[in-house]
C-alpha positions, 0 to 999 in steps of 0.5 A: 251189026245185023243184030242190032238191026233187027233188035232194032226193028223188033222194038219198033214194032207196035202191036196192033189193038187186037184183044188177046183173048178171042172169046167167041172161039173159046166159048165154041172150043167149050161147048163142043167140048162140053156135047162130046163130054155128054155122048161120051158119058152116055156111051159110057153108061151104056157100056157099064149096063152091059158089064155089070151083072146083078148076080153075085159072082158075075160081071166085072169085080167091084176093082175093075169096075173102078179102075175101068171106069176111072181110066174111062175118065181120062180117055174121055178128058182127053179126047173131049177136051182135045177137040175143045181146046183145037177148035178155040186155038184154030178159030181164034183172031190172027195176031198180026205183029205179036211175037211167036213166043206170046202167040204161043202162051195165048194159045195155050190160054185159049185151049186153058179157058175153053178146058175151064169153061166147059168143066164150070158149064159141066158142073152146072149142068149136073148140079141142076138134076143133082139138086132134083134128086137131093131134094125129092130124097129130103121130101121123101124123108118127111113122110110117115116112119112106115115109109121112111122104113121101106126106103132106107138104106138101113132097111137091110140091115134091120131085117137081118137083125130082127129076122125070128128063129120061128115064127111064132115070133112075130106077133107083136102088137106094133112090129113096124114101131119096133122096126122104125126106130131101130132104122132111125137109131142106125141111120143116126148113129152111122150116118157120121161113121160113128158106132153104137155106143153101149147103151144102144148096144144093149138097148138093140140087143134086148129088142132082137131078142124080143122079137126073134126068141134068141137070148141074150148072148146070141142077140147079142152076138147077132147085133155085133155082127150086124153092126160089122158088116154096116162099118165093113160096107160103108167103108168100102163105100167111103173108099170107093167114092174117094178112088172115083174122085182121084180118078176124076181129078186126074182126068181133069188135069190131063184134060186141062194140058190136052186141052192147052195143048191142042189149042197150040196146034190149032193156033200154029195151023191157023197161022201156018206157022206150026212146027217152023216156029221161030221164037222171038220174032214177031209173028207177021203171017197175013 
């Protein structure tokens, strides 16, 4: 009988015309989210150029600098979206004569919003200086080959190649025409991780042995092992940026709950209700 009393009384209540959504504290929960996203990236920059050293054999190894940095990641997505995600459940509109089960979901769907709302204003952020950098980079290449050769990435590798056994060697009429194409011919062959084909093999061998006095065999030998490394450091380069996005995609997730489940917290404290919830009934907390 008393419980179909308050069945009863459950479903003559009527939910007041209140949005279920109060964007204004999820807009607040995602900007403070944002700001102590920032400080922290910046502290973490700071700490990074203590750590690593420019000398060989120095510093943290290439390993724990990953690691160090992708664990940096979730501490950050943590705390950050932590705080975000309290601040839009706490500062959120009382629901009066809603249900503590939906109280709870939207809740957690504020922490969830101010969590997304702050990664897409993140993004946004980063890729307005990202752009900058991309687009002085693409300007930078139109310049003359000269500068193009002082610039690329492939510069290193070129100068081990042609790097003369006596220097006599090195007069030649244009050596910076020689140098240039072969920066291009690396630079397009690489830059899909693709090799040199046969052709261009012999083709590079021919130009080193001209210019360091080697023969052929060993100009040959030099342009394999050259072209070993260039493969062995871009792997390592390709592998390194794939473990920093796995890291970052897991900071993101963790965030995400943190985010839903400080917003919780926020929410029941607000409401004075957190931890004595009582799932079914109607939430009448004034």
């Amino acid at each position: 009988m008393e419980q179909a009393i308050r069945q009863t009384a459950q479903s003559d209540v009527v939910e007041p015309a209140v949005p279920g959504v109060s964007w204004a504290a999820v807009l607040a929960g995602a900007v403070a989210s944002l700001a102590l996203t920032l400080v922290l990236l910046s502290f973490g920059a700071g700490m990074g150029f203590a750590v690593v050293s420019p000398w060989g054999n120095s510093g943290v190894s290439a390993t724990t600098f990953k690691i160090g940095t992708g664990l940096y990641f979730i501490v950050m997505a943590m705390i950050s979206s932590a705080i975000g995600g309290y601040l839009a459940g706490r500062l959120r509109t009382r629901w009066v004569g809603v249900q503590t089960t939906e109280v709870h979901f939207r809740d957690t769907a504020h922490g969830f919003l101010a969590w997304a709302t702050a990664s897409v204003l993140g993004a946004v952020l980063l890729a307005s200086p990202a752009t900058s950098l991309l687009g002085g980079s693409v300007a930078g290449a139109t310049q003359s080959a000269a500068n193009t050769t002082q610039s690329s990435p492939m510069s290193g590798y070129v100068d081990t190649l042609l790097r003369p056994d006596n220097p006599s060697a090195q007069a030649q009429a244009n050596p910076s025409d020689t140098r240039g194409e072969m920066v291009r011919l690396f630079a397009t062959r690489f830059h899909n991780g693709s090799d040199l084909n046969p052709s261009d093999r012999s083709y590079v061998a021919k130009v080193v042995s001209a210019r360091t006095g080697l023969s052929q065999v060993d100009a040959e030998k030099r342009v394999n092992d050259v072209v070993s490394q260039v493969k062995t450091d871009l792997d390592e380069a390709r592998r390194a940026t794939m473990q920093i996005a796995i890291w970052l995609t897991l900071s993101l997730f963790i965030g995400a709950f943190s985010a839903s489940l400080a917003a919780t917290e926020g929410g029941g404290l607000r409401d004075g209700t957190w931890g004595k919830k009582i799932y079914g009934y109607p939430a009448t907390s004034r």
